[in-house]
N, C-alpha and C positions, 0 to 999 in steps of 0.2 A: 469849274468846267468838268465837263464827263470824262469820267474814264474811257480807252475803248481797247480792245481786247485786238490783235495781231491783226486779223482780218478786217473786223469795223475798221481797223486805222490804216488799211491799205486801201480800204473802198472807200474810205471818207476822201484822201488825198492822190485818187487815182492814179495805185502804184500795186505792185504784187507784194504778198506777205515776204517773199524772199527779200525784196528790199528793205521793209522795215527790219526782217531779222539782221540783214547785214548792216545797217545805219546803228542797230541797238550795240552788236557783236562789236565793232569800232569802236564806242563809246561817242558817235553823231548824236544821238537820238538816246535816254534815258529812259529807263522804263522800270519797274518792280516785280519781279521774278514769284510767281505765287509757289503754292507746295506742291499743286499741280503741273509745275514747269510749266504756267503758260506764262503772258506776259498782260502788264496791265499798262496801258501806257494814258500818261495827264495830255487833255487837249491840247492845253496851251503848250508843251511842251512838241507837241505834235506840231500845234500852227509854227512853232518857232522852226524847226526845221526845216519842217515840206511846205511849198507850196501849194495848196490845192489846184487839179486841175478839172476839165471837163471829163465830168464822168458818164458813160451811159448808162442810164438810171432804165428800171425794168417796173412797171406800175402795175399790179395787180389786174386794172381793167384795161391791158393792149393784152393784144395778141401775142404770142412770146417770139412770132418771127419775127418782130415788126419794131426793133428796140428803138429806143428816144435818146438822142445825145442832147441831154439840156445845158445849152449857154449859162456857163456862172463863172460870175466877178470874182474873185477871188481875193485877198488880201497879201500882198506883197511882204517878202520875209522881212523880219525886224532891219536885215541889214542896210536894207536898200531904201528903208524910209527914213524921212530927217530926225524922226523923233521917236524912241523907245517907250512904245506902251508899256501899260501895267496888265498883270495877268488876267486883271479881269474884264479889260477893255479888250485883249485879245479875245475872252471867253464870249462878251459878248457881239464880237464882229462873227465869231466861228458860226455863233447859236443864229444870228442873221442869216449869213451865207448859208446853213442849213434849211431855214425856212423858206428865203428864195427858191431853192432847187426845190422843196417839195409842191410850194406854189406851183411854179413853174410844168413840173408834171400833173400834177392836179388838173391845169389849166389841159395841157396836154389829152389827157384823157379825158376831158369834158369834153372839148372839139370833137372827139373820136366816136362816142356817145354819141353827140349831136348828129353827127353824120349818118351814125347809122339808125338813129330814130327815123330821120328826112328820106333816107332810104328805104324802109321800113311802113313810110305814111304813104311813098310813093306808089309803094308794091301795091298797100292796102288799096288805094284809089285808083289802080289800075283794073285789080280784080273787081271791085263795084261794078266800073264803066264794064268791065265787060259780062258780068252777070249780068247788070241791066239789057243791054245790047242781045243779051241769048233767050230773055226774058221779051224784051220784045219780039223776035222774030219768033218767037213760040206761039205769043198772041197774034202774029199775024196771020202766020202758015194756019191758023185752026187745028194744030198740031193737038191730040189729048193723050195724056199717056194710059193707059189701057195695062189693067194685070190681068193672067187668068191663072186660076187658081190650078197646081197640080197633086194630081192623087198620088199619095203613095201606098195606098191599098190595096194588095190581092185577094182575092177569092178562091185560088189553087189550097189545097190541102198544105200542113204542115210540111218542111223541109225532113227530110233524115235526118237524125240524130247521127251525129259525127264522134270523131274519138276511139279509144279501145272500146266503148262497150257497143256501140254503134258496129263495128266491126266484129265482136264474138257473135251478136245477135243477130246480126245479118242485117241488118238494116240499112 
C-alpha cells in the first residue's frame, strides 16, 4: 500500500493535517518520522484508523468556483466489521475506493464539457440563422455596399521644419 505524506493522508481521509498530527502525537495512528521531520504514514495503517469520508474533490477541468462533493463508499474500520482483513485486502479496497472517486469526477467533468459543447453548438447555430437572415434581407433590399476611395494627398508646399533648428533659422 502507498505511502502518504501528512497532507495526502488528511485529503485522502477528509480530515485536516492537525488531526492526523494529533492521532500520530497519541500514538492513535503510527507513522515514521523522516530526517526531514515530516512524516510518512502506511495506507493501511491509515485505512485502520480513519474512516474515509466525502471529500470535495477539485478536477482540473471545473471551474474553481464550482467545487464537486463526489459520493464515496467508503470501508468501515476493522472494528465494526465481523471479520479482520489482511493488509493487503485492506490495500486493495483503499486502491478501489480511490479509483471510484476519480471515476466518479472524470464522469463529473465530462457532463461539464458536454454542456458546454451543447452550448457552444447552440451559440454557433444561432449566429448562422442570423447571418443567413441579414444575408437575405440584403439580397432583398437591393442593398450594394459601395467604397469610395479617399486621398490623402496635398499639393501645398512642404510644412516648416520644426525643432531648435527650425527655430534659429527662422523657419
Amino acid at each position: 500500500m502507498p505511502d502518504y505524506t501528512m497532507g495526502a493522508a488528511a485529503k485522502a481521509v477528509g480530515v485536516g493535517k492537525a488531526t492526523i498530527h494529533r492521532a500520530i502525537a497519541s500514538g492513535k495512528l503510527s507513522a515514521t518520522r523522516l530526517d526531514d521531520r515530516s512524516y510518512r504514514i502506511d495506507g493501511a495503517e491509515l485505512a485502520r484508523v480513519f474512516t474515509p469520508k466525502q471529500v470535495p474533490e477539485q478536477s482540473p477541468w471545473l471551474p474553481s468556483d464550482r467545487p464537486v462533493t463526489v459520493p464515496v463508499h467508503r470501508v468501515s474500520p476493522p472494528e465494526t466489521r465481523p471479520e479482520h482483513p489482511d493488509a493487503e485486502t485492506i490495500e486493495l479496497r483503499v486502491r478501489v475506493e480511490m479509483l471510484a472517486d476519480q471515476l466518479a469526477r472524470e464522469r463529473r467533468a465530462t457532463e461539464v464539457l458536454e454542456d458546454k459543447l451543447k452550448e457552444a453548438q447552440e451559440r454557433r447555430d444561432r449566429s448562422e440563422d442570423r447571418l443567413h437572415q441579414l444575408l437575405l434581407e440584403r439580397s432583398t433590399t437591393g442593398a450594394t455596399m459601395t467604397t469610395t476611395p479617399t486621398s490623402t494627398t496635398s499639393t501645398s508646399s512642404p510644412a516648416p521644419r520644426g525643432g531648435l533648428l527650425g527655430w534659429l533659422l527662422g523657419r
